[in-house]
C-alpha positions in Angstrom: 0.0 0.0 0.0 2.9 2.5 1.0 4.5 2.1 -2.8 0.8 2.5 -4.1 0.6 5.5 -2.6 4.3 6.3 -3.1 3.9 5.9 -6.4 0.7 8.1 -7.0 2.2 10.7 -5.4 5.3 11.2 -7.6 3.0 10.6 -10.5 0.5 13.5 -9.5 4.1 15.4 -8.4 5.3 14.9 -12.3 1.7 16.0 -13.9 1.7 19.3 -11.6 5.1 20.1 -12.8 4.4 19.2 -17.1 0.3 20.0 -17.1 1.2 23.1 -18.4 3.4 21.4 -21.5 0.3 19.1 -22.2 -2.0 22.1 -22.7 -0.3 23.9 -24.8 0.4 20.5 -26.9 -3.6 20.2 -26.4 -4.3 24.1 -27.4 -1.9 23.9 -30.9 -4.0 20.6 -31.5 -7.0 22.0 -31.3 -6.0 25.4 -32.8 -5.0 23.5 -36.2 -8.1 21.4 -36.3 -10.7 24.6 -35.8 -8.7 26.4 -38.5 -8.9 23.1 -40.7 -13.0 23.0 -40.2 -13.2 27.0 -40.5 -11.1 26.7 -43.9 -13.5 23.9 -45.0 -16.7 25.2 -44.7 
């Protein structure tokens, strides 16, 4: 149980730290696939 929780606490430790990496990934996805519907309509 200790390395359960061990274990979800230097994972929620690592997501803190990059969560602002995966939005931005997240926003230029989305950004490329509005502009990709606009264009087509």
């Amino acid at each position: 149980m200790q390395h359960v929780r061990n274990g979800y606490r230097g994972l929620s430790i690592f997501m803190g730290l990059n969560i602002d990496r995966f939005l931005a990934v997240l926003v230029i996805v989305l950004a490329v696939l509005m502009a990709g519907w606009i264009q087509s309509i």
